[in-house]
N, C-alpha and C positions, 0 to 999 in steps of 0.2 A: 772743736766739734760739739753741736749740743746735743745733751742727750734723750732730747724727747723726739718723738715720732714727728709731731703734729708741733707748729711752733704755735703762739697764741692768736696772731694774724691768719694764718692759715686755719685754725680751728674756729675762728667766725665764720670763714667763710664756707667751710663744711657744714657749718649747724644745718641750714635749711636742705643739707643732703641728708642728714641723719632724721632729722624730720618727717622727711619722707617715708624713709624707711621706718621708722617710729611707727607714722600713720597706717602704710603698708602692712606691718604687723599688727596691731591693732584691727584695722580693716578685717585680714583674714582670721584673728581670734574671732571678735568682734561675731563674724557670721557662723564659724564653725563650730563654738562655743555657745554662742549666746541665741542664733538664729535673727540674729538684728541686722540688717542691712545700713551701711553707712553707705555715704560719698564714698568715689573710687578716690584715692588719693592722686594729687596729679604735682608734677614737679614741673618747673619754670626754668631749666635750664639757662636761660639768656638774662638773665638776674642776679647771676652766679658770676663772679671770676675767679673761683679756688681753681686751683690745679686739677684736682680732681675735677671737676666741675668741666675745663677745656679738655682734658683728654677723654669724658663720656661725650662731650661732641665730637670731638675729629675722630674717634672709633664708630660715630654712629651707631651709639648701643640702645637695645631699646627696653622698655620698663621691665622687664625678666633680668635682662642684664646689668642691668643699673642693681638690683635689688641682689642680686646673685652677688655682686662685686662688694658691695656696701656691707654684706654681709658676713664678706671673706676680711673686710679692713677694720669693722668695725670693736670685735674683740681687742685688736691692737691702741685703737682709742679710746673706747671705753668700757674694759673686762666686765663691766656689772650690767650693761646697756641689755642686752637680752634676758637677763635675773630679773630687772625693773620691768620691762615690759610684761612678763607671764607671768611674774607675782598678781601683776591688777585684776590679771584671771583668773587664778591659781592660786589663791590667799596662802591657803593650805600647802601649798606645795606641788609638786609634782614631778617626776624622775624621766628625761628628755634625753637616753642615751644615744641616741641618733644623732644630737650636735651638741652632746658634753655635759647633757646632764646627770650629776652623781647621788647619791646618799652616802656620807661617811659617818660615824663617831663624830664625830665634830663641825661638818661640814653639810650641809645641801643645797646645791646651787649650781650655777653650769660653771663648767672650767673650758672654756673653748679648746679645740682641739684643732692642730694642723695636715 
């Protein structure tokens, strides 16, 4: 049995879904932050054949869902992915207890939560 989540075939073919949601985030800092308007991020679904990738087709999910899901799996792939993204905003820091972020002694940074 192996022990990672995501095998390495499979984690190519997710990149361009974490991307999104990358963009996605970014996006919504981006304006609510900064007052900048980007591009809406768009995703290409039929470019994709990750697994994940066929079952947000045959659920016909739509871009809330998609982001909602990615959001819920992404901690499990990559624990620092949301730290990296709100650092770019937040040099300084910032305490995001609404989806795991902490201050410790030792620590500040998000710890995703179940």
């Amino acid at each position: 049995m192996k022990s990672t989540l995501v095998n390495n075939e499979e984690m190519i073919s997710v990149t361009p879904l974490l991307n999104f949601l990358k963009d996605s985030i970014r996006y919504r800092l981006s304006n609510e932050l900064l007052g900048e308007e980007l591009a809406v991020p768009e995703l290409y679904l039929d470019r994709n054949d990750s697994n994940l990738s066929k079952f947000i087709q045959k659920e016909k999910l739509n871009q809330q869902e998609i982001i909602l899901l990615l959001l819920a799996i992404v901690p499990h792939i990559m624990p620092n992915f949301l730290t990296n993204i709100v650092s770019e905003f937040l040099p300084n820091g910032g305490e995001f207890p609404e989806f795991g972020g902490i201050k410790g002694k030792n620590h500040r940074g998000i710890l995703p939560t179940a």
